[in-house]
PDB file of N, H, CA, C and O in Angstrom:
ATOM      1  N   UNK A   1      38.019   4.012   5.421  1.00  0.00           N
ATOM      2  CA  UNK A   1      38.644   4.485   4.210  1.00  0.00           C
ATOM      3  C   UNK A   1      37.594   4.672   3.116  1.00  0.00           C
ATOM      4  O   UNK A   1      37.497   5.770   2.569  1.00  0.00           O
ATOM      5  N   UNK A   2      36.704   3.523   2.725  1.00  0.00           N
ATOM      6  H   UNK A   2      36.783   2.630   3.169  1.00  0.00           H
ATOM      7  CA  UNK A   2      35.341   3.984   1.961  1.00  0.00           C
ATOM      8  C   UNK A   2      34.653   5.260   1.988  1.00  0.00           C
ATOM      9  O   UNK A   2      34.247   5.802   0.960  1.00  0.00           O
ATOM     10  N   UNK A   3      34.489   5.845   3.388  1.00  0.00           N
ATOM     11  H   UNK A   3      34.819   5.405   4.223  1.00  0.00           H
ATOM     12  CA  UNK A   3      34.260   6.539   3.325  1.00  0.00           C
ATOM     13  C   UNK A   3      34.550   7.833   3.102  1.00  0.00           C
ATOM     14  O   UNK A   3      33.812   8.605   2.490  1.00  0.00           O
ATOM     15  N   UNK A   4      36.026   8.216   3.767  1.00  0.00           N
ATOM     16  H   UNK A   4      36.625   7.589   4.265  1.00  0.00           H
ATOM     17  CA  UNK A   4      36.844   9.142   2.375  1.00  0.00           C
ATOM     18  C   UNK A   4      36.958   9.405   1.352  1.00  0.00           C
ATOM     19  O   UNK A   4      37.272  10.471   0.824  1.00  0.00           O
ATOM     20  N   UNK A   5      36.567   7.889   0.721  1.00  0.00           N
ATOM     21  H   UNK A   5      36.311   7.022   1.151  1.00  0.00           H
ATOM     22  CA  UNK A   5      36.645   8.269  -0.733  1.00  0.00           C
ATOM     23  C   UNK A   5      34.811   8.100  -1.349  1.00  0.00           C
ATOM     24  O   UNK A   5      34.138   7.629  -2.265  1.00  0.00           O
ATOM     25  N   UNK A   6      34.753   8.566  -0.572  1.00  0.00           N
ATOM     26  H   UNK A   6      35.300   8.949   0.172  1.00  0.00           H
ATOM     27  CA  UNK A   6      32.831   9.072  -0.940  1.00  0.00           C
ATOM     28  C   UNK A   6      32.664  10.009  -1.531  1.00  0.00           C
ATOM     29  O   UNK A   6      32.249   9.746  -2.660  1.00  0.00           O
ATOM     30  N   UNK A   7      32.779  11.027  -1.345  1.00  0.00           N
ATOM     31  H   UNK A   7      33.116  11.242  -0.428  1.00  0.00           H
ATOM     32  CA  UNK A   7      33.146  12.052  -2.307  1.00  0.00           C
ATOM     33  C   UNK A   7      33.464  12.511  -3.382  1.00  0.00           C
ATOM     34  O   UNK A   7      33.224  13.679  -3.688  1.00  0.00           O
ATOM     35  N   UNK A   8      34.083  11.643  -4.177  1.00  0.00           N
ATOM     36  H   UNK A   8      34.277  10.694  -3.929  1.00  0.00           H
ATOM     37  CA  UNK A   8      34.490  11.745  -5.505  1.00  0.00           C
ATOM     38  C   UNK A   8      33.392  11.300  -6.136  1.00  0.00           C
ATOM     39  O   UNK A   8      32.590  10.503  -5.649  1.00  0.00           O
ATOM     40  N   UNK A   9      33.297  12.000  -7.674  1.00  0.00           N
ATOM     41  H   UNK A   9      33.949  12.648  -8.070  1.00  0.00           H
ATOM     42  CA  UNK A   9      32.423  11.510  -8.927  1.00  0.00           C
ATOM     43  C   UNK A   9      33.412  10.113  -9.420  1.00  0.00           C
ATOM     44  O   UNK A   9      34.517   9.697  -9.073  1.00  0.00           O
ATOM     45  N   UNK A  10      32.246   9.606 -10.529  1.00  0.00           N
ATOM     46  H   UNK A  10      31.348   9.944 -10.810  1.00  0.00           H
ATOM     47  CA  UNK A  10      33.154   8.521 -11.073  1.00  0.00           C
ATOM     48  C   UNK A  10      34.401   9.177 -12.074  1.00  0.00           C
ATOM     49  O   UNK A  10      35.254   8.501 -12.647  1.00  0.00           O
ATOM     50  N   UNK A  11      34.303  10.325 -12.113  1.00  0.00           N
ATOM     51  H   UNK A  11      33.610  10.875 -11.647  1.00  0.00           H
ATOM     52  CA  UNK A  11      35.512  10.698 -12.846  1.00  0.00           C
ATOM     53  C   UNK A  11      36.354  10.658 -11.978  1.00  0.00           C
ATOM     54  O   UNK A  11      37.270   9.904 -12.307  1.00  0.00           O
ATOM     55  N   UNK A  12      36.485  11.097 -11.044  1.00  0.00           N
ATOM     56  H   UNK A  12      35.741  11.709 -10.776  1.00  0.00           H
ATOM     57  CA  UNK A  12      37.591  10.981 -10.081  1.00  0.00           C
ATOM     58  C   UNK A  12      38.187   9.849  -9.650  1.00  0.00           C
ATOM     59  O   UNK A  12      39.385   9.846  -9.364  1.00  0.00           O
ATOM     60  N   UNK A  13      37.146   8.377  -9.523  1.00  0.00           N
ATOM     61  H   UNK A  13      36.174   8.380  -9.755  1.00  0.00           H
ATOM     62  CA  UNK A  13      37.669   7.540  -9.258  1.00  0.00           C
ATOM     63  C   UNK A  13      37.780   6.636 -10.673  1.00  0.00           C
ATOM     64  O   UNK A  13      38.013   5.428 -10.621  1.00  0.00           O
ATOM     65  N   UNK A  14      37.650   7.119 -11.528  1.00  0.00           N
ATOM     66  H   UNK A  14      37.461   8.100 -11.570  1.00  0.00           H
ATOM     67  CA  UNK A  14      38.426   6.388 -13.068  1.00  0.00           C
ATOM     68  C   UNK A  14      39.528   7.051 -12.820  1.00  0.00           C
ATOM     69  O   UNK A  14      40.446   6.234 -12.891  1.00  0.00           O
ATOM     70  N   UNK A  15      40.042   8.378 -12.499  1.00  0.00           N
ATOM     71  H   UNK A  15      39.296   9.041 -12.442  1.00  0.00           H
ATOM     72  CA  UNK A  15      41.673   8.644 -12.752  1.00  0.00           C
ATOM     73  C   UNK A  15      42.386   7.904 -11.087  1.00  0.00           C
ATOM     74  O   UNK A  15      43.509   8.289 -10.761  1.00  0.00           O
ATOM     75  N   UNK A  16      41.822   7.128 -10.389  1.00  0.00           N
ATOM     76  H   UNK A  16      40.910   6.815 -10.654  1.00  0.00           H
ATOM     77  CA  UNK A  16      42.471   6.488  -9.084  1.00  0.00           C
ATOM     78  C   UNK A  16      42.686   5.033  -9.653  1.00  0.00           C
ATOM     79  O   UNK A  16      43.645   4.365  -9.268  1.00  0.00           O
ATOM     80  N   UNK A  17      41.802   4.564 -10.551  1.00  0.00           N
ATOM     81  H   UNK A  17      41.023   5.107 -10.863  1.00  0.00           H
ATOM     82  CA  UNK A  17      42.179   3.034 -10.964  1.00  0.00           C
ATOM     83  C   UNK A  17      43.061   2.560 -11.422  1.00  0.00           C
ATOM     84  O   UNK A  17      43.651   3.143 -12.332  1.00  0.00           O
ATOM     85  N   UNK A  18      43.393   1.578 -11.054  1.00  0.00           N
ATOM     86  H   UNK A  18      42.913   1.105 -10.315  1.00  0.00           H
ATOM     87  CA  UNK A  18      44.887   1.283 -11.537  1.00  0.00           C
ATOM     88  C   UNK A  18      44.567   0.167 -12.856  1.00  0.00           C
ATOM     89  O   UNK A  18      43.578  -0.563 -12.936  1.00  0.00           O
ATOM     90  N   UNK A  19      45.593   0.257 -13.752  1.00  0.00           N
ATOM     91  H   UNK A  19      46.396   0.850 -13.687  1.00  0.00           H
ATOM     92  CA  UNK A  19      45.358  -0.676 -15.098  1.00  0.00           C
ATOM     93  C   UNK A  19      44.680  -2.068 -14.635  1.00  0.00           C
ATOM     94  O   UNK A  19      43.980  -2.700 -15.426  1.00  0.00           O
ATOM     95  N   UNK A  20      44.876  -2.437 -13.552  1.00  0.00           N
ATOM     96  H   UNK A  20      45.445  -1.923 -12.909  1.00  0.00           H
ATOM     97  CA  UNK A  20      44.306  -4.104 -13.499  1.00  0.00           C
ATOM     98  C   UNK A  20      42.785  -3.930 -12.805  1.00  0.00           C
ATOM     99  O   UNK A  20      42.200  -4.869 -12.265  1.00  0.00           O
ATOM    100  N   UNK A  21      42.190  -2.425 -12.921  1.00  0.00           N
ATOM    101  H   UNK A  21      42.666  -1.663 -13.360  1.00  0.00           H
ATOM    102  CA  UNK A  21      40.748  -2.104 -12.610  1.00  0.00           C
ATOM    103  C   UNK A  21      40.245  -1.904 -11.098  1.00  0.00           C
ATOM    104  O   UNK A  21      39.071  -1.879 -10.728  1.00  0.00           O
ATOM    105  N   UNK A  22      41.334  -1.775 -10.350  1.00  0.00           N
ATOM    106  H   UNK A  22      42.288  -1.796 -10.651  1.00  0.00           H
ATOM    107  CA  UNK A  22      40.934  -1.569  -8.973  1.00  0.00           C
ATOM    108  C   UNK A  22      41.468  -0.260  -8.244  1.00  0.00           C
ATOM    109  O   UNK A  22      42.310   0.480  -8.755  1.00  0.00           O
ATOM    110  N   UNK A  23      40.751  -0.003  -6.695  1.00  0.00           N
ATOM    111  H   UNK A  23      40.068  -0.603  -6.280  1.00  0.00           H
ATOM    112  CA  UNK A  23      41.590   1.308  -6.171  1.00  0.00           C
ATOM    113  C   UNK A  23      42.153   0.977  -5.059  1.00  0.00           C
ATOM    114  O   UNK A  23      41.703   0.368  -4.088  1.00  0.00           O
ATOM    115  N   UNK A  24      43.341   1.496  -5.302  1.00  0.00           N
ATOM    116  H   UNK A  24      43.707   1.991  -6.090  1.00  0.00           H
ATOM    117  CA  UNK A  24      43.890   1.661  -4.159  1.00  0.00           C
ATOM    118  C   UNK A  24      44.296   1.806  -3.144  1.00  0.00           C
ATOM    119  O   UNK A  24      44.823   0.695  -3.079  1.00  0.00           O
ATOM    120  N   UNK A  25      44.637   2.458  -1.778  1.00  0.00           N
ATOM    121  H   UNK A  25      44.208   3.359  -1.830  1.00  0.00           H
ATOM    122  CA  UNK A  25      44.634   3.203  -0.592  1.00  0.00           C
ATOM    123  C   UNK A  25      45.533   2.808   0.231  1.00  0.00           C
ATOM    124  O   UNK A  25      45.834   1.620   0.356  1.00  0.00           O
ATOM    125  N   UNK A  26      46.161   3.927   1.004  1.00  0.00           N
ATOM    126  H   UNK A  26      45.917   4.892   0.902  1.00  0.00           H
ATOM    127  CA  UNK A  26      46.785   3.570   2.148  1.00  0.00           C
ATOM    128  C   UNK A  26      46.250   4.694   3.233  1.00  0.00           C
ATOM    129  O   UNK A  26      46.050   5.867   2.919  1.00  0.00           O
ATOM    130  N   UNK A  27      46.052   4.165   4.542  1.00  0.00           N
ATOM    131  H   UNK A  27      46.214   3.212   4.798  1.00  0.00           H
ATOM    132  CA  UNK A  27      46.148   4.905   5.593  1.00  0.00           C
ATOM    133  C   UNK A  27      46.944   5.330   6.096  1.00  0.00           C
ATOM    134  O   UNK A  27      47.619   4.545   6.763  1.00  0.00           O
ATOM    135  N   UNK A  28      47.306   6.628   6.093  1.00  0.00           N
ATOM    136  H   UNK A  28      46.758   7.266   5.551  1.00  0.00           H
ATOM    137  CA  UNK A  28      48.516   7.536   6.623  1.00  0.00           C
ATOM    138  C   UNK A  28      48.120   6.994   8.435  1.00  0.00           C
ATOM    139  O   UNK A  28      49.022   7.406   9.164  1.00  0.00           O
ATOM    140  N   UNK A  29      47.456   6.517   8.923  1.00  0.00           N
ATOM    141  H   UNK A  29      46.723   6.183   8.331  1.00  0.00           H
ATOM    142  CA  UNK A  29      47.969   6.530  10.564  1.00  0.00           C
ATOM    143  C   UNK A  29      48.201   5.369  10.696  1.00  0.00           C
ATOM    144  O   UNK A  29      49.310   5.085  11.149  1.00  0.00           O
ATOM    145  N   UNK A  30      47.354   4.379  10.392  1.00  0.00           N
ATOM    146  H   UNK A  30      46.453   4.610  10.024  1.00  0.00           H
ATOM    147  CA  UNK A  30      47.664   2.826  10.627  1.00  0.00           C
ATOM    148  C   UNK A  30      48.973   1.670   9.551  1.00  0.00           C
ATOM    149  O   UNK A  30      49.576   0.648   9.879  1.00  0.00           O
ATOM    150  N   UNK A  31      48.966   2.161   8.746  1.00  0.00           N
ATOM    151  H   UNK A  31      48.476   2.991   8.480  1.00  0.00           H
ATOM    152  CA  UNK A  31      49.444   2.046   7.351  1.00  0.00           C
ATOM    153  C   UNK A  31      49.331   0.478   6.526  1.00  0.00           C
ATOM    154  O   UNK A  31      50.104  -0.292   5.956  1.00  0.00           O
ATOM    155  N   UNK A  32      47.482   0.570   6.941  1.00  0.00           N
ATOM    156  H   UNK A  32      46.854   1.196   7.404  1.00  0.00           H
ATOM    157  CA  UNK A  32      46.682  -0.172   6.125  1.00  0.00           C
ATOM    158  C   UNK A  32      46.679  -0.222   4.896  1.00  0.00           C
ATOM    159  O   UNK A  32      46.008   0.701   4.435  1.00  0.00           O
ATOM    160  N   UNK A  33      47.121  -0.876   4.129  1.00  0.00           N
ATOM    161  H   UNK A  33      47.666  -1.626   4.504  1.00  0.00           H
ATOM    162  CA  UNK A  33      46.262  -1.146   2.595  1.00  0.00           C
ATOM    163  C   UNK A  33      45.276  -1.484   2.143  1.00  0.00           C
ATOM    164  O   UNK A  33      45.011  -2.675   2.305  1.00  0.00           O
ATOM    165  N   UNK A  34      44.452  -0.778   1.510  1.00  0.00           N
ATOM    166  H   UNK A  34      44.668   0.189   1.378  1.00  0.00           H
ATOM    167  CA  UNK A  34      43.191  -1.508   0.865  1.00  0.00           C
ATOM    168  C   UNK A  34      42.931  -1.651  -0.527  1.00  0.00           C
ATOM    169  O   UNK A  34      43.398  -0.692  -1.141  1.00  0.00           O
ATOM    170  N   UNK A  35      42.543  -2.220  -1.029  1.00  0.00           N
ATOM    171  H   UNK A  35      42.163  -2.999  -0.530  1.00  0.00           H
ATOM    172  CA  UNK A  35      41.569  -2.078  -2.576  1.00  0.00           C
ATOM    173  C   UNK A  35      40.278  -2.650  -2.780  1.00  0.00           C
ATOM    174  O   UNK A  35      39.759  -3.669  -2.326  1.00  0.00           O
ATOM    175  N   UNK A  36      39.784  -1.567  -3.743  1.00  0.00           N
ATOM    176  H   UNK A  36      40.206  -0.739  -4.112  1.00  0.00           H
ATOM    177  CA  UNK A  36      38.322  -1.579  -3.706  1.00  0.00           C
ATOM    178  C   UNK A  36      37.789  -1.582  -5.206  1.00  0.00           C
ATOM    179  O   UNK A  36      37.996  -0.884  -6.199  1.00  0.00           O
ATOM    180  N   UNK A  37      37.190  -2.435  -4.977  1.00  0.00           N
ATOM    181  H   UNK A  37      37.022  -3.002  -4.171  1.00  0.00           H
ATOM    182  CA  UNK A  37      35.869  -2.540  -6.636  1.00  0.00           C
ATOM    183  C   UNK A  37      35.818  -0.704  -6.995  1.00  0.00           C
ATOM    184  O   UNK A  37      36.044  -0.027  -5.991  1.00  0.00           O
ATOM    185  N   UNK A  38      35.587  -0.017  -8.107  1.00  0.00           N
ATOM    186  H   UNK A  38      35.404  -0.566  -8.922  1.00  0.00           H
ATOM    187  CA  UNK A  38      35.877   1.132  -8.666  1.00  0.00           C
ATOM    188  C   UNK A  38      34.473   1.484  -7.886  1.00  0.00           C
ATOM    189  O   UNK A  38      34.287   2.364  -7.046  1.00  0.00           O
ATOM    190  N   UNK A  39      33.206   0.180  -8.613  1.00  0.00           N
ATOM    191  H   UNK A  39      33.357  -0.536  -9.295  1.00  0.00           H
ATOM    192  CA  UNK A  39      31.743   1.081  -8.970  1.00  0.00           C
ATOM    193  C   UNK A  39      31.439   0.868  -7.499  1.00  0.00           C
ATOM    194  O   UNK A  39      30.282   0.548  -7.228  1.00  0.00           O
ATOM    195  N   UNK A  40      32.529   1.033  -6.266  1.00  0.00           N
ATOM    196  H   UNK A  40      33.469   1.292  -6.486  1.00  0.00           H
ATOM    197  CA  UNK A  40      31.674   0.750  -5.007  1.00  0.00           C
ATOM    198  C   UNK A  40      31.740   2.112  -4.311  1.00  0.00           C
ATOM    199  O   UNK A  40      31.135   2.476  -3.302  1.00  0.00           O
ATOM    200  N   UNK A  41      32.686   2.843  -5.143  1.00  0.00           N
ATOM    201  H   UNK A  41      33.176   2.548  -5.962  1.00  0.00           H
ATOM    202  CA  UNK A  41      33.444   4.215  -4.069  1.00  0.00           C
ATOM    203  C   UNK A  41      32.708   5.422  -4.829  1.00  0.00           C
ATOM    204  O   UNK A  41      32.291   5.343  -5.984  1.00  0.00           O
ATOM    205  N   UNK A  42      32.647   6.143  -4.302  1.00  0.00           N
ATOM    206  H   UNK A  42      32.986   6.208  -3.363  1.00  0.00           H
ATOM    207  CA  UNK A  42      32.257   7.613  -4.985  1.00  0.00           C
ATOM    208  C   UNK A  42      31.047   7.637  -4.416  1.00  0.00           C
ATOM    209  O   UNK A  42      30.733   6.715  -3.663  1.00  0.00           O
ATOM    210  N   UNK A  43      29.697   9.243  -4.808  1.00  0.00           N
ATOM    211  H   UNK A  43      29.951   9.992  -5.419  1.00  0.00           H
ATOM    212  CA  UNK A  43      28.562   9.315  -4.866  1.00  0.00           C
ATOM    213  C   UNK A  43      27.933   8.954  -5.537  1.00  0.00           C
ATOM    214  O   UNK A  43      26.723   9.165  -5.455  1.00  0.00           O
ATOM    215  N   UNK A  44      28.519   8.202  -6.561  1.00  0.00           N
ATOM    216  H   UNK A  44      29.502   8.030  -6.627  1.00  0.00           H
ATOM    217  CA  UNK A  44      27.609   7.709  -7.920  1.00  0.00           C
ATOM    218  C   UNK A  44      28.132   5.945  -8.035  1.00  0.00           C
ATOM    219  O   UNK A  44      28.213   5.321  -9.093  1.00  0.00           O
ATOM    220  N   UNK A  45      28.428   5.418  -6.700  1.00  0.00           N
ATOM    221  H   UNK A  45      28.362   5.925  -5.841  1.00  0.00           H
ATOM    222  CA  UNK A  45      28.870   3.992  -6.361  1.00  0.00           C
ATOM    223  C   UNK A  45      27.740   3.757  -7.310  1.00  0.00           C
ATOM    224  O   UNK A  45      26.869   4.597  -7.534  1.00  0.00           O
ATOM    225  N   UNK A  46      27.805   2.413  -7.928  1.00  0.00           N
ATOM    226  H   UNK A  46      28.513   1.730  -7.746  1.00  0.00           H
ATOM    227  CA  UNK A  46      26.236   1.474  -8.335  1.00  0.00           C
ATOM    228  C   UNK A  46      26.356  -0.092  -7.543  1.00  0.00           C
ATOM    229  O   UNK A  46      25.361  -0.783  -7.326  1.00  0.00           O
ATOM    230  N   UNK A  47      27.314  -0.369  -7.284  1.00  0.00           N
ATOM    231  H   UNK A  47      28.123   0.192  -7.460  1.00  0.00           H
ATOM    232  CA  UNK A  47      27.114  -1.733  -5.889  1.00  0.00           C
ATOM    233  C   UNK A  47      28.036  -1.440  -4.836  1.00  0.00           C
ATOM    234  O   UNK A  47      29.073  -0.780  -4.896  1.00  0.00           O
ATOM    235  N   UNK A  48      27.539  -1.995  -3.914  1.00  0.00           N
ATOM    236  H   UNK A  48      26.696  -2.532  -3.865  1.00  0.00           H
ATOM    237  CA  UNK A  48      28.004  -2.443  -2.315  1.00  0.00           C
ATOM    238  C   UNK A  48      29.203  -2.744  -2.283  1.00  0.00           C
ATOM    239  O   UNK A  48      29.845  -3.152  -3.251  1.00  0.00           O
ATOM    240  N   UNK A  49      29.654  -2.561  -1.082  1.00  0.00           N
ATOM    241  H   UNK A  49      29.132  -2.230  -0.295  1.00  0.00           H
ATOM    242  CA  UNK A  49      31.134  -3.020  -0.571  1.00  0.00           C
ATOM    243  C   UNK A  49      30.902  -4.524  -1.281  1.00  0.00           C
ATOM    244  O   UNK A  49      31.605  -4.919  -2.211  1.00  0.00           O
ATOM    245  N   UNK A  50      29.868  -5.253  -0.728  1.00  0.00           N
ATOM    246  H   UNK A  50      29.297  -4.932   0.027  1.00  0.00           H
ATOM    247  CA  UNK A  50      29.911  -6.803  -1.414  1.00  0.00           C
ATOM    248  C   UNK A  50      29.880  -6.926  -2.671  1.00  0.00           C
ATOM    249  O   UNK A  50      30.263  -8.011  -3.109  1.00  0.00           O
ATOM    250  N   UNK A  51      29.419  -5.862  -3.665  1.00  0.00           N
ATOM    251  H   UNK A  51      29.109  -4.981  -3.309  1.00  0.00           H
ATOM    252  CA  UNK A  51      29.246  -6.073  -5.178  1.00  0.00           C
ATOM    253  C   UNK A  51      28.124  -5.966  -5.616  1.00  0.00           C
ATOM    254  O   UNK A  51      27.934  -5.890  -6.830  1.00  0.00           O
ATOM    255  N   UNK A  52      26.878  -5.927  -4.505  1.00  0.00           N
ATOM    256  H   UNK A  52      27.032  -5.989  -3.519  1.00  0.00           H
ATOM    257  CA  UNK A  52      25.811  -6.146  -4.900  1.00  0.00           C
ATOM    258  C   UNK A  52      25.379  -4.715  -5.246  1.00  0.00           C
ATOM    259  O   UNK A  52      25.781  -3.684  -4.708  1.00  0.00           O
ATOM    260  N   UNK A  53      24.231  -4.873  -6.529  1.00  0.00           N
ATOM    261  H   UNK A  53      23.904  -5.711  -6.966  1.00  0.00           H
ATOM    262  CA  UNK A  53      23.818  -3.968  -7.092  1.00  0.00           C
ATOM    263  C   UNK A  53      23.265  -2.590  -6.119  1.00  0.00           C
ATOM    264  O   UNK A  53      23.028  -3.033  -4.996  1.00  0.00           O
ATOM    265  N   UNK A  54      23.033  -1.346  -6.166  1.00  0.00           N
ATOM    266  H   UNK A  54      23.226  -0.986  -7.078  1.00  0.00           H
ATOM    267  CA  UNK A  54      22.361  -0.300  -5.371  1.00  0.00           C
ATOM    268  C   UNK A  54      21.201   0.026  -6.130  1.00  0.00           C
ATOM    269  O   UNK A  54      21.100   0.632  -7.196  1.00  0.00           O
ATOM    270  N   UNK A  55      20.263  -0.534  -5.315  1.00  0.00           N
ATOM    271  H   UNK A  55      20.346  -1.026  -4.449  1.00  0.00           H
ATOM    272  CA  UNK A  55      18.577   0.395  -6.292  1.00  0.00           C
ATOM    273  C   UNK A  55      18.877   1.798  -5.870  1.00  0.00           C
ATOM    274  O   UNK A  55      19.114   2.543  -4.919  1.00  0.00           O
ATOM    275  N   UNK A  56      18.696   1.687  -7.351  1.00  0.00           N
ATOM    276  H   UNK A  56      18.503   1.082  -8.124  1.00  0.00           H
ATOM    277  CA  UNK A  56      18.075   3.305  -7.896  1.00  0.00           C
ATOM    278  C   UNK A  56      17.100   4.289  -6.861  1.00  0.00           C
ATOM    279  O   UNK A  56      16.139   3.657  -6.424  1.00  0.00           O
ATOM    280  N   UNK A  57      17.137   4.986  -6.632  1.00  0.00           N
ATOM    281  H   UNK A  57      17.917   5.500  -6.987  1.00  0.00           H
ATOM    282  CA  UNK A  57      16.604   5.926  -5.630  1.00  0.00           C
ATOM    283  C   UNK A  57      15.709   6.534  -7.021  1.00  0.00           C
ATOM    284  O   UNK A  57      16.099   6.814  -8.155  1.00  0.00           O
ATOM    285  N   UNK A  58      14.236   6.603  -6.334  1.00  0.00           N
ATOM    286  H   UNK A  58      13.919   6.376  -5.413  1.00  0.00           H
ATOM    287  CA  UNK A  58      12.960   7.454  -7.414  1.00  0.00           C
ATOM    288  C   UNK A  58      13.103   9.024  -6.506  1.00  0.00           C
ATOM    289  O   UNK A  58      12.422   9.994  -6.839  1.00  0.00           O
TER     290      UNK A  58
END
């Protein structure tokens, strides 16, 4: 599912957050739920599935 939602800018995933600061998801085949830290999803993630920070790429 992370990876689906790779794609989006952080604008996209500020309009997916829900008021208590997290995202959402369900899987249409399995009908998994997930939620995810905001700054972990998108191309412009800044930490890890775990939270941990992402160095900066030079």
């Amino acid at each position: 599912m992370r990876g689906t939602l790779s794609i989006y800018s952080q604008k996209d995933i500020g309009h997916m957050t829900t008021p208590e600061g997290i995202v959402t998801a369900d899987c249409q085949f399995c009908g998994a739920h997930y939620s995810f830290d905001p700054r972990s999803l998108g191309f412009e993630a800044t930490v890890d599935a775990e939270g941990n920070p992402i160095a900066a790429e030079n």
